[in-house]
C-alpha positions in Angstrom: 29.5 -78.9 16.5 30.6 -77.5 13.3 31.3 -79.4 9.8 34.4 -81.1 8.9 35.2 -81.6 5.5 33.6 -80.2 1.9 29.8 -80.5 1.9 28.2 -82.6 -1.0 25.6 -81.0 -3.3 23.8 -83.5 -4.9 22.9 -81.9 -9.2 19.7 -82.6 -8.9 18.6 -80.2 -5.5 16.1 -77.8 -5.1 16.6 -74.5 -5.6 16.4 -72.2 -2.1 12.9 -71.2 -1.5 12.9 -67.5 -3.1 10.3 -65.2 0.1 8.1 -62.5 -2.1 9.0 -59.1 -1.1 6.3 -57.2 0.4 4.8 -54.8 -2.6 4.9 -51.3 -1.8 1.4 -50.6 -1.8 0.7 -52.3 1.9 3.9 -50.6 3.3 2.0 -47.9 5.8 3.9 -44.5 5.2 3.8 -42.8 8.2 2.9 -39.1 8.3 4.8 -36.9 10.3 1.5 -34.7 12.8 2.0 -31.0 11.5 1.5 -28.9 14.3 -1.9 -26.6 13.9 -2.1 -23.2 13.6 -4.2 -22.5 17.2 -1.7 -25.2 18.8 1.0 -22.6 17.2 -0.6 -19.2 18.2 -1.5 -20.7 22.0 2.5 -21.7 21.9 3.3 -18.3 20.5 1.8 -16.7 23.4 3.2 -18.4 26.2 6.5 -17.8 24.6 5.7 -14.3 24.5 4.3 -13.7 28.1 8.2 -15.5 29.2 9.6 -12.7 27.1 8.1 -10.0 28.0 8.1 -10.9 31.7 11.9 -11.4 31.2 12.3 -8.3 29.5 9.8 -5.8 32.5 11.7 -7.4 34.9 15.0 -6.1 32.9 13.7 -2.9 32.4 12.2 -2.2 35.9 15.9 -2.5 37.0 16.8 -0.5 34.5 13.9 2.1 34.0 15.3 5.0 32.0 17.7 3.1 29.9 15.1 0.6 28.7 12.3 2.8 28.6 10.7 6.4 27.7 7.8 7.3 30.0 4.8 10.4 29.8 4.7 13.3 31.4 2.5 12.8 34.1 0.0 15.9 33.1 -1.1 13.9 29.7 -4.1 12.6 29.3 -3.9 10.6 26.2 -4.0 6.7 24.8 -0.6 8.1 23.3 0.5 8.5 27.5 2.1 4.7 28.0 5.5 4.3 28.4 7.8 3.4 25.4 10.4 1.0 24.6 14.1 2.9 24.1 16.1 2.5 21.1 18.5 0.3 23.0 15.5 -1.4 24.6 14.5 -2.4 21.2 18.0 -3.5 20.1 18.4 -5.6 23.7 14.8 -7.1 23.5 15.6 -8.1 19.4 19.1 -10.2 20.6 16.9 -11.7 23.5 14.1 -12.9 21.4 16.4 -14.5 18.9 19.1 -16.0 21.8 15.8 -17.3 23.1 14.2 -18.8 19.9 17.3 -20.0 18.8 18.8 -21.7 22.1 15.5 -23.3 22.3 15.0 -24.3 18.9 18.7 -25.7 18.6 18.9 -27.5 22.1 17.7 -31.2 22.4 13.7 -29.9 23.7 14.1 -28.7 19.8 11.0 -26.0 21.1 10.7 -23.7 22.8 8.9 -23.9 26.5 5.6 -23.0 24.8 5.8 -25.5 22.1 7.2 -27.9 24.4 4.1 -27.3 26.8 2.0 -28.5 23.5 4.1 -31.1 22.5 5.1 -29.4 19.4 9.1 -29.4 18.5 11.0 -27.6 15.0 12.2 -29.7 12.3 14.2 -29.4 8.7 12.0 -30.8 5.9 13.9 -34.2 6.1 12.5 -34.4 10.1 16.4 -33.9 11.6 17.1 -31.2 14.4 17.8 -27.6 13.1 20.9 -25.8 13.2 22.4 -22.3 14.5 21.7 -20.8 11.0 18.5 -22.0 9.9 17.1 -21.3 13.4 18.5 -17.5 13.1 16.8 -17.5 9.3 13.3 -18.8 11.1 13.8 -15.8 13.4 14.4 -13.6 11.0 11.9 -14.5 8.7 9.4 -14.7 11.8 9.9 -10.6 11.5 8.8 -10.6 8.1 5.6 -12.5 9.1 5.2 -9.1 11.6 5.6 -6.9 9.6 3.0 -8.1 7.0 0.4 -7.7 9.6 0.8 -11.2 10.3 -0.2 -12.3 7.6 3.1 -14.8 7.4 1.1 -16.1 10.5 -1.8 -16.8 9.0 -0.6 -18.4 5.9 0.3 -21.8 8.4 -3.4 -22.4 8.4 -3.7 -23.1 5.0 -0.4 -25.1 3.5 -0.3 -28.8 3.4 2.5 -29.0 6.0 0.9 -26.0 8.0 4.3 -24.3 7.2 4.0 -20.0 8.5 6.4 -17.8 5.9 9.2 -18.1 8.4 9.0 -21.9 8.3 8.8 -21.9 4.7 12.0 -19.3 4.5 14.1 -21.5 6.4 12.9 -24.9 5.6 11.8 -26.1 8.7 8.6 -27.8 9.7 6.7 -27.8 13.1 5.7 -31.2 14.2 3.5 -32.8 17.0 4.8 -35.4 19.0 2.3 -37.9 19.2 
């Protein structure tokens, strides 16, 4: 039942009793995992292998379009069939609609990362968009073309960021 009528204070009551915050110092910041470099690379491949299965079955329906092959007679390393111009420009927008549907979706990896419990990030831990997951992709070509070294550098930052990662600010997190 509720109060009816003022409430009487008397002058001479105690204050209310005043709770101590909690200092600072015994708050636990959590740290976010960073994913690995060898839990990356092992990621990387899987992702790769899906590609490039995609892509030979793509190019086995479409053999001359996609791809250059040897004249039979050679006897060279050089004698391996060779991706087309086109084939190039169609596996390029593959790879980054992949990467970047993946990235973006609500798995926030790709199958391979996923497979390792590994997911993309910004730096402030929220799900990337359209255009920083196109800027990781792109900057993921830079890390190729320096011989990998943009790879390599993940193993040795403090947030195990690659070149790409560092590019676009985005971080590659375990779940745990």
């Amino acid at each position: 039942m509720g109060q009816i009528g003022p409430v009487y204070i008397p002058p001479h009551a105690q204050p209310a009793e005043v709770i101590p915050a909690i200092p600072a110092a015994s708050v636990a910041l959590v740290r976010p995992a960073y994913a690995g470099f060898w839990l990356r690379a092992c990621a990387f491949a899987i992702d790769t292998f899906i590609l490039s299965f995609f892509f030979a079955t793509l190019a086995s329906a479409y053999p001359t379009q996609l791809m250059t092959f040897p004249d039979q007679n050679t006897q060279s390393l050089l004698a391996i069939p060779h991706v087309t111009f086109t084939g190039f420009i169609l596996l390029f927008v593959i790879m980054w609609a992949y990467y970047v549907f993946f990235e973006t979706s609500s798995w926030q990896a790709t199958p391979g990362k996923r497979l390792f419990r590994l997911y993309v990030t910004d730096l402030a831990g929220g799900k990337i968009t359209l255009q920083r997951s196109s800027m990781r992709y792109f900057g993921r070509k830079i890390s190729e073309v320096t011989f990998l070294v943009g790879y390599l550098i993940a193993a040795f930052t403090e947030k195990k960021q690659a070149l790409h990662d560092i590019m676009a600010g985005c971080l590659v997190l375990r779940r745990r």
